[in-house]
C-alpha positions as CSV (number, residue, x, y, z in Angstrom):
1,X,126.4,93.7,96.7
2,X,126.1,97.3,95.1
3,X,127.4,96.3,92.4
4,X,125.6,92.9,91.6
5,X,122.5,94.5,92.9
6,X,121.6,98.1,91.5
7,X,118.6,98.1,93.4
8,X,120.8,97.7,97.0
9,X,122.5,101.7,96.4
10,X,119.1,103.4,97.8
11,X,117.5,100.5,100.2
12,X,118.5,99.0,103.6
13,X,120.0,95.9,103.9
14,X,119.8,93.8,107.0
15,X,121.8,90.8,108.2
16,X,120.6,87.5,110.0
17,X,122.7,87.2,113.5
18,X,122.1,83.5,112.9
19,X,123.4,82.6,109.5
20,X,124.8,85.6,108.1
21,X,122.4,86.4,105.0
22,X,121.6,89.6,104.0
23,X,118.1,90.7,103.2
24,X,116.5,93.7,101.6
25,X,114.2,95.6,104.2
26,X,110.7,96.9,102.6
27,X,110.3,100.6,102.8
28,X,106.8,100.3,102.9
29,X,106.5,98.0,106.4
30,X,110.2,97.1,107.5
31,X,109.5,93.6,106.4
32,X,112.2,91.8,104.9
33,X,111.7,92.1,100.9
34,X,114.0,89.7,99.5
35,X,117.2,87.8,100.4
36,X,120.5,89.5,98.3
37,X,123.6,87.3,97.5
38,X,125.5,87.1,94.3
39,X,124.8,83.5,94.0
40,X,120.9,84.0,93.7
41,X,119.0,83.6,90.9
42,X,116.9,86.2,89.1
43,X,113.9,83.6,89.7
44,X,115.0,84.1,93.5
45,X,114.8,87.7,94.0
46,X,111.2,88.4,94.6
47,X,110.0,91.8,94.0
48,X,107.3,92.1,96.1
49,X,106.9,92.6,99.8
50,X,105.3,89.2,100.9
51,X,103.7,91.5,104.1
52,X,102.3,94.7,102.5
53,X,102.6,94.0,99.2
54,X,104.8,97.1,98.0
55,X,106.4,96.3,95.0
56,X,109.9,97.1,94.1
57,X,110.4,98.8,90.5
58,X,113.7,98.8,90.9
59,X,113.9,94.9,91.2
60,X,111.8,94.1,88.9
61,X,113.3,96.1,86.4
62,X,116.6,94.7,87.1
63,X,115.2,90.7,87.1
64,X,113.2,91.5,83.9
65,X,110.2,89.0,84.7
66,X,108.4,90.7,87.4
67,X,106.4,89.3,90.3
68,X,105.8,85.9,91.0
């Protein structure tokens, strides 16, 4: 994942005990930030927390769009 995600080498990444996805956790609120897999789109990596807000430089840099 570190290498397909650059943003992943400083954060926490947590996995779903039902279905095995892994998810970027805010370090803001805990939240789950964004899903990761190497099959996701740019478009699918949101860079903002959908509970507090924070927003993620480091995503949005790498997607090149920004928020959504």
């Amino acid at each position: 994942m570190k290498r397909t995600f650059k943003f992943v080498e400083n954060g926490q990444l947590n996995m779903c005990t039902g279905c095995g996805a892994k998810f970027l956790v805010c370090p803001n609120c805990g939240g789950l930030l964004t899903r990761v897999h190497p099959a996701l789109e740019k478009w699918e990596v949101d860079d903002t927390c959908k509970n507090c807000g924070y927003e993620d430089k480091a995503i949005k840099a790498w997607d090149g769009v920004g928020a959504r």
